[in-house]
C-alpha angles and dihedrals in degrees: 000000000000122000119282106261094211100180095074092037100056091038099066088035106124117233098226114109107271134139126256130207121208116211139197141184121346075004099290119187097246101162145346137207151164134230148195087200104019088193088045093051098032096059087051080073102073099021106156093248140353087076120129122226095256093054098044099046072055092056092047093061092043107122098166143357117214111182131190122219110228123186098233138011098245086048078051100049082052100052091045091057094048087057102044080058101050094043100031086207114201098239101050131072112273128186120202104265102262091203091163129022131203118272137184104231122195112192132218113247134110084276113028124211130224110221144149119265149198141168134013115012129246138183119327137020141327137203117204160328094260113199097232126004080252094071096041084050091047097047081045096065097044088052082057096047090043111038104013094225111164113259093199123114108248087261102063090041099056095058104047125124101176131023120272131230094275086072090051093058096047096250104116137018097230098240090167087079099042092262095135121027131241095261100043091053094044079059093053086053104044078053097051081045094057090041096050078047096058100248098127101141092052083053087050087053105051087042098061099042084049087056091049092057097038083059095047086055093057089242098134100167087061100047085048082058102050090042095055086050090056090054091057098045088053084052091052100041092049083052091051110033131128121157116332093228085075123222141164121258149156124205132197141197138182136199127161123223105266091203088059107037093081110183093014108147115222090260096057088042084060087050104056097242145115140141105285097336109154104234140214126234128188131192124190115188122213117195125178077351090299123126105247104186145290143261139191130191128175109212127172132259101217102173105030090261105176120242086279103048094049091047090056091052100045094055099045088057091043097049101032113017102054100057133261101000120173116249128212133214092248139036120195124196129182088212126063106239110207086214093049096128093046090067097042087056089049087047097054 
């Protein structure tokens, strides 16, 4: 294809908000983007200097420019991100499409089973969405230390003669060869639901009054039980603790890599920036005031876009642009975002 003639074109561009899609060659998706002021945007583009390397090796490859009119920016940041997903262009941030997230799923059945799961959903009940498998295989095994609900698939429950090695380790009650009854196990459950629903202190509690009573019945192996349960909840709840009002609440934070990033100035290192660095990104994910998990991704940083700007985009894409995402009450970011308010508007 010719080269892109950009002076008639930019003279005729509208200055309503819109997105715009670059193109290269056999129209190729190369870049999009959003505007306020798509003319205004749009020039920045091939100004004659203040471009950075990246931008402007973008710009070189540009054969044609095709742009949509949207009726507001936010209708326009919306659009962007629907795109980017659809096209996955080279020079934008793209996440991995997340088409099914981890869930905790508990069955329905006499005696219900806690397992991972993934995918479309069944029968019974599920707890999530967990932000890594990690964090779904880790809240897992301290359902099992705390509660003793069988991890086996029905199957293998139902042809068991003797208790596995599950039982042995005290992390399950072997229900599965009538060594705990149907009520007492309906117990164990209503308890794992309180604690995936961030009620942990009510679990504490009932834990406690049911050891008290254990020990004024004279039954002291199970208020040792119940005593050594308590212990591990306080362990657990130190380790995931957050702040005991509860709340829901994401939290971001961005670095670049330093190896990468050759020629990056202290200032832009703070921020999180640099000409092509490839950049780190953590999230941590705060639920009832519990901390649900983590999660890190390394995306790169394709135009030089400072700790802000990539954040901006990073989260666009992650909340808007990768399905039906939960969204907290609250997002938290270690760099300030000029457009911050745009976002929140498209988030609400």
């Amino acid at each position: 294809m010719a080269a892109f003639d950009a002076e008639p074109f930019l003279a005729g561009l509208t200055t309503r908000p819109g997105v715009y899609r670059m193109l290269g060659d056999a129209g190729t998706v190369l870049y999009v983007g959003k505007a306020r002021n798509l003319k205004a945007r749009v020039t920045a583009y091939f100004r004659a200097s203040g471009l950075t390397a990246k931008t402007m090796a973008l710009v070189a490859k540009v054969r044609d420019i095709q742009v949509t009119v949207t009726s507001s920016e936010t209708e326009a940041l919306l659009l962007e991100q629907s795109l980017i997903k659809t096209e996955r262009p080279p020079y934008n941030v793209v996440l991995r499409d997340d088409k099914s997230y981890p869930y905790i799923h508990l069955t329905e059945h006499p005696y219900p089973r806690l397992a991972f799961h993934r995918g479309a959903r069944k029968e019974g009940r599920y707890f999530g969405p967990f932000p890594s498998a990690a964090a779904v295989r880790d809240s897992l095994n301290i359902l099992q230390k705390l509660f003793g609900i069988r991890p086996c698939e029905d199957g293998f429950f139902k042809n068991r003669s003797r208790p596995c090695l599950q039982h042995q380790i005290d992390r399950c009650t072997a229900p599965c060869v009538g060594l705990v009854d149907r009520e007492r196990y309906a117990e164990d459950v209503r308890l794992a639901v309180m604690f995936l629903e961030g009620k942990s202190q009510d679990v504490l509690a009932e834990f406690k009054a049911k050891m008290e009573a254990a020990a004024e019945s004279l039954e002291f192996e199970r208020a040792a039980r119940y005593r050594d349960q308590i212990a591990h909840l306080r362990r657990v709840q130190e380790n995931q603790y957050v702040h005991g009002a509860g709340g829901d609440v994401d939290i971001f934070g961005i670095a670049p890599d330093y190896e990468g990033a050759q020629g990056v100035s202290s200032s832009e290192a703070s921020a999180g920036g640099g000409a092509g660095a490839q950049v780190c990104i953590q999230g941590l994910f705060v639920r009832d005031g519990r901390l649900l998990g983590h999660r890190t991704w390394f995306p790169k940083n394709e135009l030089a876009m400072s700790g802000g700007e990539m954040l901006f985009a990073f989260l666009s894409q992650y909340y808007l642009g990768t399905g039906n995402r939960e969204i907290p009450k609250s997002v938290i970011a270690s760099a300030s975002m000029a457009e911050s308010d745009l976002l929140a508007n498209a988030l609400s």
